[in-house]
Each structure stands twice: as C-alpha cells, then as structure tokens.
CHARMM-style PDB file with segment names, atoms N, HN, CA, C and O in Angstrom:
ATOM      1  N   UNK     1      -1.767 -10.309  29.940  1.00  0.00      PROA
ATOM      2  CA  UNK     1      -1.597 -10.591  28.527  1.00  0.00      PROA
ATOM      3  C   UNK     1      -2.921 -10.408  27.791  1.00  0.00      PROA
ATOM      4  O   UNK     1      -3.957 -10.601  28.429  1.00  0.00      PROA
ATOM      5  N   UNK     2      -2.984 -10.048  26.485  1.00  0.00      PROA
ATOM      6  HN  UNK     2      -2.143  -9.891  25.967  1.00  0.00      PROA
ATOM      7  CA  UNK     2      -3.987  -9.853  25.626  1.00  0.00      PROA
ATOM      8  C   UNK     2      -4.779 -11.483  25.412  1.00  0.00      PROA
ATOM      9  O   UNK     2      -4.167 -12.518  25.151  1.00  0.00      PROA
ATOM     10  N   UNK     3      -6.183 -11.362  25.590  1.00  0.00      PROA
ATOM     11  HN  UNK     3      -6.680 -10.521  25.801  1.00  0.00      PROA
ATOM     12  CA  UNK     3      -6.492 -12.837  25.168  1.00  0.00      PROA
ATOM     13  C   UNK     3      -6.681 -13.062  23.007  1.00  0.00      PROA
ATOM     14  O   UNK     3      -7.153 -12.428  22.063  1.00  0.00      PROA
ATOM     15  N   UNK     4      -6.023 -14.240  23.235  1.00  0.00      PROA
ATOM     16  HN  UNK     4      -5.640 -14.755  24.001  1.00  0.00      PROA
ATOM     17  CA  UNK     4      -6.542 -14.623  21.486  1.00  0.00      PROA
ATOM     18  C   UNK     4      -8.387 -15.092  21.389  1.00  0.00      PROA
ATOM     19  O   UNK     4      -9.144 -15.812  22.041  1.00  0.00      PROA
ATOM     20  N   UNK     5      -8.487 -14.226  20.219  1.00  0.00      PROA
ATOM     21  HN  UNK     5      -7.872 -13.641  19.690  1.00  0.00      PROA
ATOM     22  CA  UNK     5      -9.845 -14.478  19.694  1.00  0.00      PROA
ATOM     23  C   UNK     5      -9.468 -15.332  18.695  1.00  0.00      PROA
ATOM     24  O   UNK     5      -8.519 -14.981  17.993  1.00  0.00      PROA
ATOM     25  N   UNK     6     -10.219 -16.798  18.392  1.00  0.00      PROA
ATOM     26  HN  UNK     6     -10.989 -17.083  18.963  1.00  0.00      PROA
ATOM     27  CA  UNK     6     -10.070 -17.607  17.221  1.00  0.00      PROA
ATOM     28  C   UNK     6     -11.680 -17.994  16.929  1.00  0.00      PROA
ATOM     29  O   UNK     6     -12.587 -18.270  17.714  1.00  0.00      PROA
ATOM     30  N   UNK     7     -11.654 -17.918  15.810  1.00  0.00      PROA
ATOM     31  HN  UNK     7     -10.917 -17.693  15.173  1.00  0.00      PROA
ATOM     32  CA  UNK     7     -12.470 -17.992  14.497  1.00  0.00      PROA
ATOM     33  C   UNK     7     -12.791 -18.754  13.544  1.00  0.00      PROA
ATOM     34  O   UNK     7     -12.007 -18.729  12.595  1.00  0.00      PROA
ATOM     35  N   UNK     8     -13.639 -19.403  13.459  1.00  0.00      PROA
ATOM     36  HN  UNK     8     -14.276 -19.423  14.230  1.00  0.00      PROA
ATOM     37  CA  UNK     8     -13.768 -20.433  12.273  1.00  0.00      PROA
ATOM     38  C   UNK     8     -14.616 -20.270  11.277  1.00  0.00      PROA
ATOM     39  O   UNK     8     -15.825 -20.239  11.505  1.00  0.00      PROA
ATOM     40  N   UNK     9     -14.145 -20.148  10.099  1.00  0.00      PROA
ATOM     41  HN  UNK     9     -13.162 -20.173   9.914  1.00  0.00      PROA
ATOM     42  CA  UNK     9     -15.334 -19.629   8.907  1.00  0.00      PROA
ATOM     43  C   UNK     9     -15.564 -21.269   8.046  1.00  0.00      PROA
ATOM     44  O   UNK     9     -14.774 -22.041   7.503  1.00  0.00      PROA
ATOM     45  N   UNK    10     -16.925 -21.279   8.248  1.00  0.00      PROA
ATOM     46  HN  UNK    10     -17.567 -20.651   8.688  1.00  0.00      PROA
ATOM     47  CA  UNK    10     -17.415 -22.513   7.350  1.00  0.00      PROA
ATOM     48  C   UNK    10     -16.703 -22.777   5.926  1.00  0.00      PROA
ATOM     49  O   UNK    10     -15.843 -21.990   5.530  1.00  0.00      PROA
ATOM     50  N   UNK    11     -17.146 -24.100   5.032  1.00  0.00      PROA
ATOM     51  HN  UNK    11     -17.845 -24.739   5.353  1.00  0.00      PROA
ATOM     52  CA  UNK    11     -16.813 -24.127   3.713  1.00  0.00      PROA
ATOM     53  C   UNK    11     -17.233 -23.372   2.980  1.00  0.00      PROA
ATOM     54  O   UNK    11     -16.616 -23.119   1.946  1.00  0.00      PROA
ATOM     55  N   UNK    12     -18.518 -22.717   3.305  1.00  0.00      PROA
ATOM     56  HN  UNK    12     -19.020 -22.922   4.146  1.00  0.00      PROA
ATOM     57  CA  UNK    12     -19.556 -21.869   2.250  1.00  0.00      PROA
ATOM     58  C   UNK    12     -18.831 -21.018   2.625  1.00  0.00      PROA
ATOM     59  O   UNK    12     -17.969 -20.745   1.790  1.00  0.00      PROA
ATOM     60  N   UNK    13     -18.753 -20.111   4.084  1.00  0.00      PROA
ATOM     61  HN  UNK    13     -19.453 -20.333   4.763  1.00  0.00      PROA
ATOM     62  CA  UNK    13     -17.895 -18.454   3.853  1.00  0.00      PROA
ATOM     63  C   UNK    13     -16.801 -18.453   3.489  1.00  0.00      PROA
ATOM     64  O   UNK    13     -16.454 -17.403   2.949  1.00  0.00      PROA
ATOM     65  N   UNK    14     -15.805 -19.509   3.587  1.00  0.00      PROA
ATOM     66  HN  UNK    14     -16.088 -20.362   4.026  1.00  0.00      PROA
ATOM     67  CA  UNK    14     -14.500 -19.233   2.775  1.00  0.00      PROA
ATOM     68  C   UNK    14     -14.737 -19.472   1.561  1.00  0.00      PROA
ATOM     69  O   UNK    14     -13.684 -19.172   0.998  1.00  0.00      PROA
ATOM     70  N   UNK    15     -15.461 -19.826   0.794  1.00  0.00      PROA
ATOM     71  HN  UNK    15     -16.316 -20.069   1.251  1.00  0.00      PROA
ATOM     72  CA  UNK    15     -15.453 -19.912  -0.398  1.00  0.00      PROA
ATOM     73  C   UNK    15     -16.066 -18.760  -1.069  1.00  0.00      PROA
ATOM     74  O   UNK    15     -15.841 -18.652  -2.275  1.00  0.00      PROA
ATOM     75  N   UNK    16     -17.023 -17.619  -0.322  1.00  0.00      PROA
ATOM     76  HN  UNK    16     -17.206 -17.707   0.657  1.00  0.00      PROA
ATOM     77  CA  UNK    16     -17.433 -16.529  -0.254  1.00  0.00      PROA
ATOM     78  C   UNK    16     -16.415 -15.688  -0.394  1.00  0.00      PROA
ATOM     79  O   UNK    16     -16.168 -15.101  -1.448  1.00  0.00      PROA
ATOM     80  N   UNK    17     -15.526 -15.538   1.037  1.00  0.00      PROA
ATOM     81  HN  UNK    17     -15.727 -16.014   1.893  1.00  0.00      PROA
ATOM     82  CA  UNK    17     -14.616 -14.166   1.124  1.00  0.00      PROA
ATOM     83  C   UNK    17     -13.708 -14.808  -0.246  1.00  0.00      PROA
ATOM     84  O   UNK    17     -13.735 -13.937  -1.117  1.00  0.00      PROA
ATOM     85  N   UNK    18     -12.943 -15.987  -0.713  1.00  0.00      PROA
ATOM     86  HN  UNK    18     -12.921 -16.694  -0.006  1.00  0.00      PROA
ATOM     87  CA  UNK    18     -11.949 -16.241  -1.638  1.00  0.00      PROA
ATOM     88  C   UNK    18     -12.978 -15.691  -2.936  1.00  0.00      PROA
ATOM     89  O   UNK    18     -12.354 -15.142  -3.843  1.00  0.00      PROA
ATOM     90  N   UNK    19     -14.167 -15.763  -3.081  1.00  0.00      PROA
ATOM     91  HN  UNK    19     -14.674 -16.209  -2.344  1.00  0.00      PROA
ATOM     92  CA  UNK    19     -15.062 -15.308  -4.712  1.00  0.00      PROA
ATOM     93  C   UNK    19     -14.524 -13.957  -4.592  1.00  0.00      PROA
ATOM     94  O   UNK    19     -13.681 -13.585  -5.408  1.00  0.00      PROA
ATOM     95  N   UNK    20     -15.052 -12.936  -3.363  1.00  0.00      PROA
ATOM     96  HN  UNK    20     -15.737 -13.238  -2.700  1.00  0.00      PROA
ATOM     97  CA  UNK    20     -14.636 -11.380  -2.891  1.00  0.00      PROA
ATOM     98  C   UNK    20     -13.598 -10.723  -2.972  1.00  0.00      PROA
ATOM     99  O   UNK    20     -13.518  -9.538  -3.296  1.00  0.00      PROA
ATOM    100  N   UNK    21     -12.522 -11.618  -2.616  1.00  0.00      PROA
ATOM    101  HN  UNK    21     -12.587 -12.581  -2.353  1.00  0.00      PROA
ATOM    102  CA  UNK    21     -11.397 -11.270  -2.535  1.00  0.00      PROA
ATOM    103  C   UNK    21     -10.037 -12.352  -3.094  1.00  0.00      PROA
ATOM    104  O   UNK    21      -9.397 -13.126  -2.382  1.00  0.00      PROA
ATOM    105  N   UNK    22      -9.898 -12.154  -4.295  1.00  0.00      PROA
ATOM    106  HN  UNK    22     -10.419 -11.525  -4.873  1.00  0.00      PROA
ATOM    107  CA  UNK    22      -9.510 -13.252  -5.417  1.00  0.00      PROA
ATOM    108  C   UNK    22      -7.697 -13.206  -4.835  1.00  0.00      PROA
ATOM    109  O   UNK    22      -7.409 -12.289  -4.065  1.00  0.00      PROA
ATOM    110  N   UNK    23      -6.919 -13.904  -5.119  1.00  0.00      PROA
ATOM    111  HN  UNK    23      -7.152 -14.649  -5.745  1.00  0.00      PROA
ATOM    112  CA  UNK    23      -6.007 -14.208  -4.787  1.00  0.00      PROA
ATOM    113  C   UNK    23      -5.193 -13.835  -6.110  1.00  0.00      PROA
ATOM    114  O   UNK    23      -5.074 -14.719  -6.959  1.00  0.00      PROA
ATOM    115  N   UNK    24      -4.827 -13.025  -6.256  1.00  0.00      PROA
ATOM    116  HN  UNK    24      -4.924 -12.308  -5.567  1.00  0.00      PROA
ATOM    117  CA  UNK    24      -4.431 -12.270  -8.049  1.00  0.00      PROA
ATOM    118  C   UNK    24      -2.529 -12.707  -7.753  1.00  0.00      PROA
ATOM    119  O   UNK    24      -1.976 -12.155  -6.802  1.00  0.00      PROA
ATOM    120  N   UNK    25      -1.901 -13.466  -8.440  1.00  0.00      PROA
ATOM    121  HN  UNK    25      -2.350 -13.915  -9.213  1.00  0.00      PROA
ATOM    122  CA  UNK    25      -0.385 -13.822  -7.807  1.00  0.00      PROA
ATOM    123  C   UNK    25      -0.325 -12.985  -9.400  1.00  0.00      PROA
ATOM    124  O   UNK    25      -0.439 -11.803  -9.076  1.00  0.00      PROA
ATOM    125  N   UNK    26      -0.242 -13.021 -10.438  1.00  0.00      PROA
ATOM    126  HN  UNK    26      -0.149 -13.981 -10.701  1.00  0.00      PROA
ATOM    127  CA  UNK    26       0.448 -12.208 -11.111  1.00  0.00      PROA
ATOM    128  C   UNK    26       0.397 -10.466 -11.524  1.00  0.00      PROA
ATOM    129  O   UNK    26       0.740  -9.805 -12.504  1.00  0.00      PROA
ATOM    130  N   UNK    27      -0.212 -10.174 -10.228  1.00  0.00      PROA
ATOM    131  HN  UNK    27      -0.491 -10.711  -9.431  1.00  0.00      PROA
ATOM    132  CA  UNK    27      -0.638  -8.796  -9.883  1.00  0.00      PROA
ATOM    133  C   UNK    27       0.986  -8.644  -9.553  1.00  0.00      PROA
ATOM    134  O   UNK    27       1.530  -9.511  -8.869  1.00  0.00      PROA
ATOM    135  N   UNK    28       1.933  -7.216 -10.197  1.00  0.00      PROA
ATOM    136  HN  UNK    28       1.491  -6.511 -10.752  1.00  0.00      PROA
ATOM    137  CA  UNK    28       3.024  -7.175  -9.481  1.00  0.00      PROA
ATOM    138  C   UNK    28       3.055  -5.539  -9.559  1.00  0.00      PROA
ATOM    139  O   UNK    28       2.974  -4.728 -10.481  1.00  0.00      PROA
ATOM    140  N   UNK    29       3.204  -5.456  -8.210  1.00  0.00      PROA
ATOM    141  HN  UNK    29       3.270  -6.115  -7.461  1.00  0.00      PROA
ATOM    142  CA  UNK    29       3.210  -3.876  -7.826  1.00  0.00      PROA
ATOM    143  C   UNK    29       4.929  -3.262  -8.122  1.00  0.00      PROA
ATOM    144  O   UNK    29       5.927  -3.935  -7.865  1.00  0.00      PROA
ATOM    145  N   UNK    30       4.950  -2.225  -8.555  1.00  0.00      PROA
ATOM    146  HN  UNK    30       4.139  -1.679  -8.764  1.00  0.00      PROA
ATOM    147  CA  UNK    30       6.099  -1.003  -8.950  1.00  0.00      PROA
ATOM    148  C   UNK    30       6.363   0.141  -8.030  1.00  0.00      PROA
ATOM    149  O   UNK    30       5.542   1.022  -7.770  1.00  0.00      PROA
ATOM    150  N   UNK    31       7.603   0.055  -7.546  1.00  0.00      PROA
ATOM    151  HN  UNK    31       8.270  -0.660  -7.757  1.00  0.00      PROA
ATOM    152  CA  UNK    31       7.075   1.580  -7.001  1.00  0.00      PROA
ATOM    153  C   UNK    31       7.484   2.594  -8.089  1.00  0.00      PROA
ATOM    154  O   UNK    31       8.096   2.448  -9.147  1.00  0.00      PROA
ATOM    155  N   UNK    32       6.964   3.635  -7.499  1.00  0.00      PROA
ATOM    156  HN  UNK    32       6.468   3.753  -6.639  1.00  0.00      PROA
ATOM    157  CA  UNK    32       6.687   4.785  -8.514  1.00  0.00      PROA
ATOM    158  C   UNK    32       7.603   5.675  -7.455  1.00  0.00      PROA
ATOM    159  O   UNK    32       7.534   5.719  -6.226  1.00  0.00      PROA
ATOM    160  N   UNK    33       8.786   6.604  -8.684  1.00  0.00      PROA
ATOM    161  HN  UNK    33       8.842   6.569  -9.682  1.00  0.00      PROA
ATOM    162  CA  UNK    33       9.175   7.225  -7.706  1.00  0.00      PROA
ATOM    163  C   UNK    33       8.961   8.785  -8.819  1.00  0.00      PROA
ATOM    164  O   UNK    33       9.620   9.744  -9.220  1.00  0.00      PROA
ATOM    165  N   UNK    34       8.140   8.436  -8.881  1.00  0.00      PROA
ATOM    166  HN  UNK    34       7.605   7.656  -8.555  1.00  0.00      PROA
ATOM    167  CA  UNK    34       7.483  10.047 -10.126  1.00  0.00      PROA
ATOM    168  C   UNK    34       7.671  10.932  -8.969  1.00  0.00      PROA
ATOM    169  O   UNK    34       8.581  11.728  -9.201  1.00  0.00      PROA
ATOM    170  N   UNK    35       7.146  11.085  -7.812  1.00  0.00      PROA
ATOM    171  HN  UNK    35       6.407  10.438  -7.624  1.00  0.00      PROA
ATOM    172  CA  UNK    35       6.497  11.704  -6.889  1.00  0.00      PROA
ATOM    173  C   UNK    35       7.894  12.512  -6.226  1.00  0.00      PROA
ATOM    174  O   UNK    35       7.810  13.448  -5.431  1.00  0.00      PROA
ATOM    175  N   UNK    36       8.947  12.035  -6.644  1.00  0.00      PROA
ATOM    176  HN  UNK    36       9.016  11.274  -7.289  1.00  0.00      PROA
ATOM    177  CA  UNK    36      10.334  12.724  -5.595  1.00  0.00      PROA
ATOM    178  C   UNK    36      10.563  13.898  -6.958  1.00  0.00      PROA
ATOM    179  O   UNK    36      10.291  13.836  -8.157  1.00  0.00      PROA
ATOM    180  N   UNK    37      11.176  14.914  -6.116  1.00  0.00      PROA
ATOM    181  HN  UNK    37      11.397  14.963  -5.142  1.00  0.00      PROA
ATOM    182  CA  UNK    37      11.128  16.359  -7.021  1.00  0.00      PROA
ATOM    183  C   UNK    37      12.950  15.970  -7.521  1.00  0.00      PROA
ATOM    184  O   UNK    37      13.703  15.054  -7.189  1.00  0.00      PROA
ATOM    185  N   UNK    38      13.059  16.714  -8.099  1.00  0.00      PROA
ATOM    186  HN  UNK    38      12.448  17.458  -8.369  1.00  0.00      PROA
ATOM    187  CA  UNK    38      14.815  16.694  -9.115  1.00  0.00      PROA
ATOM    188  C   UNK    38      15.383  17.427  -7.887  1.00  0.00      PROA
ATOM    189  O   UNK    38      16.601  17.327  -7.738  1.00  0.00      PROA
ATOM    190  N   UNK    39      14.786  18.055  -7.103  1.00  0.00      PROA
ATOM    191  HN  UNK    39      13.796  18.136  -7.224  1.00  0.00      PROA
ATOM    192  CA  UNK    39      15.696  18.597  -5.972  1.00  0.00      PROA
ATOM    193  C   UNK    39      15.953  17.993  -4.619  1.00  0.00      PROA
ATOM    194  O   UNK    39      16.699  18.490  -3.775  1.00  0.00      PROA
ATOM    195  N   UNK    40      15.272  16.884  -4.488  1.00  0.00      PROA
ATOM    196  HN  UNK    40      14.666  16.481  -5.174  1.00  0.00      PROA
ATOM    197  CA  UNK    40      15.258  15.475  -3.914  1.00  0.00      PROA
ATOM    198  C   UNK    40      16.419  14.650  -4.088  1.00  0.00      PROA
ATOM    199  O   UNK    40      17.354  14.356  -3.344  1.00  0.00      PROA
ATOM    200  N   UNK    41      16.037  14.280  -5.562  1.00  0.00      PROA
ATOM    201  HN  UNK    41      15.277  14.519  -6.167  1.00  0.00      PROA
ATOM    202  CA  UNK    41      17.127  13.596  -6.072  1.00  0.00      PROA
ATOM    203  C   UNK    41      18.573  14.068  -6.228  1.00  0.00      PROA
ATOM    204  O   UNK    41      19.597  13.394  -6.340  1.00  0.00      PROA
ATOM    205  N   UNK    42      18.417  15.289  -6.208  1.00  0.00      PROA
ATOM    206  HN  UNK    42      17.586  15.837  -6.117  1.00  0.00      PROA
ATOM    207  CA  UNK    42      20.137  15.645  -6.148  1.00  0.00      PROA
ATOM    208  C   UNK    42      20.537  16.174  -4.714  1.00  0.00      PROA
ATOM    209  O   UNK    42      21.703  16.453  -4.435  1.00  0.00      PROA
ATOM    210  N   UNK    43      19.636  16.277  -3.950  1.00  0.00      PROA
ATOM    211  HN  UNK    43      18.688  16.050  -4.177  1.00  0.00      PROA
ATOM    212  CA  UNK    43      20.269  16.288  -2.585  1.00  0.00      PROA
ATOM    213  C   UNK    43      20.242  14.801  -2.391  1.00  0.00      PROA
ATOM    214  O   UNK    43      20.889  14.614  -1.360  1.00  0.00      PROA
ATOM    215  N   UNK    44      19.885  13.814  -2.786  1.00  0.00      PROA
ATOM    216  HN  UNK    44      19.359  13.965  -3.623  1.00  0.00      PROA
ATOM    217  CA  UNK    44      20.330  12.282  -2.519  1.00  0.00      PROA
ATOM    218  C   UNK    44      21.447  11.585  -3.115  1.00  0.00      PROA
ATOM    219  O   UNK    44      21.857  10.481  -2.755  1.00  0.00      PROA
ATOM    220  N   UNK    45      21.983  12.401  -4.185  1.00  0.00      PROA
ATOM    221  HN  UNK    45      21.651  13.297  -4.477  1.00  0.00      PROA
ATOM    222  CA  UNK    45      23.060  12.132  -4.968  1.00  0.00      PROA
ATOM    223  C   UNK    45      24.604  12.619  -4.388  1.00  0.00      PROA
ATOM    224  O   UNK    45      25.634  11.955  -4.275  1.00  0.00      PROA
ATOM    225  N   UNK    46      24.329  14.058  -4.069  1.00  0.00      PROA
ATOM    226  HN  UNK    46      23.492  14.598  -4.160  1.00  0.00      PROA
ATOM    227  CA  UNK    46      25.106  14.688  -2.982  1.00  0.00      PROA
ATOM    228  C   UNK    46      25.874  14.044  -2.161  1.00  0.00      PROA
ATOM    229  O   UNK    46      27.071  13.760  -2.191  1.00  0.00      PROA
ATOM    230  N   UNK    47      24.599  13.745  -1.040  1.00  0.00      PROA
ATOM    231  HN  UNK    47      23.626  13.975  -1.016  1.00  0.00      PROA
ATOM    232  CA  UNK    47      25.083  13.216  -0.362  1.00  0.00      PROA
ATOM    233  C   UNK    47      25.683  11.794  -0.045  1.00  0.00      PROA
ATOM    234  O   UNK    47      26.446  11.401   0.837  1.00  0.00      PROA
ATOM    235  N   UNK    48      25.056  11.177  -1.087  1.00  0.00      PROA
ATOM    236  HN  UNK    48      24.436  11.496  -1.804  1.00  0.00      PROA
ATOM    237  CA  UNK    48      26.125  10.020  -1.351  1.00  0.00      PROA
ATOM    238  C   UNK    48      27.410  10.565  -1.784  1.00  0.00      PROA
ATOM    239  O   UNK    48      28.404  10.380  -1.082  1.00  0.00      PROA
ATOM    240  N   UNK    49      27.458  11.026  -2.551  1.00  0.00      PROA
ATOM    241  HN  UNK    49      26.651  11.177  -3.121  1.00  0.00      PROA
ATOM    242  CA  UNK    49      29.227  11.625  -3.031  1.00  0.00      PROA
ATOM    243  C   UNK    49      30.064  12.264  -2.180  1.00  0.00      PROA
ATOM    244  O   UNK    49      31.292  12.229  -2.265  1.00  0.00      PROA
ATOM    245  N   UNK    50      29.211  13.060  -1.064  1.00  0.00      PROA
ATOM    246  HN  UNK    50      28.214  13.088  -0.995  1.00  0.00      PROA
ATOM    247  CA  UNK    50      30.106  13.273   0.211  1.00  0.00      PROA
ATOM    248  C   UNK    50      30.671  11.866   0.737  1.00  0.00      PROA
ATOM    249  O   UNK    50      31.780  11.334   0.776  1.00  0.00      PROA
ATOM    250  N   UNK    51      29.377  11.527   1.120  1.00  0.00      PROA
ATOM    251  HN  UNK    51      28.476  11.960   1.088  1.00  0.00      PROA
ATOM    252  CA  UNK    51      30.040  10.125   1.751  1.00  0.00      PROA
ATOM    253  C   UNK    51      31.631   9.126   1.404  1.00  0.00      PROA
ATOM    254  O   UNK    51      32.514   8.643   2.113  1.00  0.00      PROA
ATOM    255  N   UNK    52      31.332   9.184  -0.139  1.00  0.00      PROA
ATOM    256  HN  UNK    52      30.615   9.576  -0.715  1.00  0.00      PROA
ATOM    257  CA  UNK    52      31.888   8.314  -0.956  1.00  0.00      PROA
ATOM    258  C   UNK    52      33.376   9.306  -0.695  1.00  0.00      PROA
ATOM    259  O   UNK    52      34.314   8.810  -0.071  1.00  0.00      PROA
ATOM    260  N   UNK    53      33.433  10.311  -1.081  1.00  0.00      PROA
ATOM    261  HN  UNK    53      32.672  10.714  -1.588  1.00  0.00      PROA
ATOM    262  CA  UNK    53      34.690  11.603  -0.307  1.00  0.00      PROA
ATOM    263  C   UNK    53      35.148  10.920   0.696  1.00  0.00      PROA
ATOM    264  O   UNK    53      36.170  10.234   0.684  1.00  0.00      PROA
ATOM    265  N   UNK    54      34.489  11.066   1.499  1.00  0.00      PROA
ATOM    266  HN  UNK    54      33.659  11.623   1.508  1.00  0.00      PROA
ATOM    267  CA  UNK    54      34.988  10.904   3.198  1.00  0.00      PROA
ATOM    268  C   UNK    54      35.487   9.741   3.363  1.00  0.00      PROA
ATOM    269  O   UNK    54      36.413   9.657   4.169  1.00  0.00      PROA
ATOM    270  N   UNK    55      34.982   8.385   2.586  1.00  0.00      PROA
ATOM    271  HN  UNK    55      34.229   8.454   1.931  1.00  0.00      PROA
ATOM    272  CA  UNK    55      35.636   6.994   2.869  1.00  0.00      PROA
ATOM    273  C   UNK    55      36.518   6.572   2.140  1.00  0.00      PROA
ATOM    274  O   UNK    55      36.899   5.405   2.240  1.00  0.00      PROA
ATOM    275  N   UNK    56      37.058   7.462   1.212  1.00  0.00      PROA
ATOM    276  HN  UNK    56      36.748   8.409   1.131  1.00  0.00      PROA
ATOM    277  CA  UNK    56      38.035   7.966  -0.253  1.00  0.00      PROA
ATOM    278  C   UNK    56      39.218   8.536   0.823  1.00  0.00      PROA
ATOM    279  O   UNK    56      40.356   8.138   0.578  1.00  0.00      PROA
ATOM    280  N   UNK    57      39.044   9.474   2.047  1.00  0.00      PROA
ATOM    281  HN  UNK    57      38.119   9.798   2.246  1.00  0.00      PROA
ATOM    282  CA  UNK    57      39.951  10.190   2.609  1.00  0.00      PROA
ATOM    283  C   UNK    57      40.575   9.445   3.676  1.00  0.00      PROA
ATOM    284  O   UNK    57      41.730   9.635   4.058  1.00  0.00      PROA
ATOM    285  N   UNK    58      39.560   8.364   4.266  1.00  0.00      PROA
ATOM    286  HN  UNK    58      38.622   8.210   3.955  1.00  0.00      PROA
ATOM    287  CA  UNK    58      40.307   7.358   5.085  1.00  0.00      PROA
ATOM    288  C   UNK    58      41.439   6.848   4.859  1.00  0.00      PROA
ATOM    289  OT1 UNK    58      41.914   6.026   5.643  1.00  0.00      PROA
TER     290      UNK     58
END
C-alpha cells in the first residue's frame, strides 16, 4: 500500500496560503460552449432525433 504523508501548517502559514489564495464563493464559472462549430451542433441534434424515431417506432 502507498504510505500517507501528513502535514501540519502553523497559524502564521495558513493564514499566509488563505492571504495567497482567497476563497472567492461568489466567483461562478459558465461554461462556454462558443467553441462547438454549427456542424457539431447539428450532428448532436440529429442524432437525438434519430433516437427519438427509433423509441417513437417501439
């Protein structure tokens, strides 16, 4: 088995890395779907509508 490494950071360095690295909660990430081409998207449309066919024919 892998051994655990444990770690203890003083009051002063956690209060260091938390100044460094801020805890932002109303940061809210988006995805972006700019990046998919229109020929993407309609081969994803497609093929849902096949699908939707085929469980239509059941």
């Amino acid at each position: 088995m892998s051994q655990v490494i444990v770690s203890y950071m003083t009051e002063k360095e956690r209060l260091a890395y938390i100044a460094k690295n801020p805890i932002n909660l109303r940061k809210k990430t988006t995805k972006d779907y700019r990046w998919r081409s229109e020929k993407g998207a309609a081969a994803t449309k497609a093929n849902a509508a096949a699908k939707h066919e085929r469980l239509l024919e059941k």
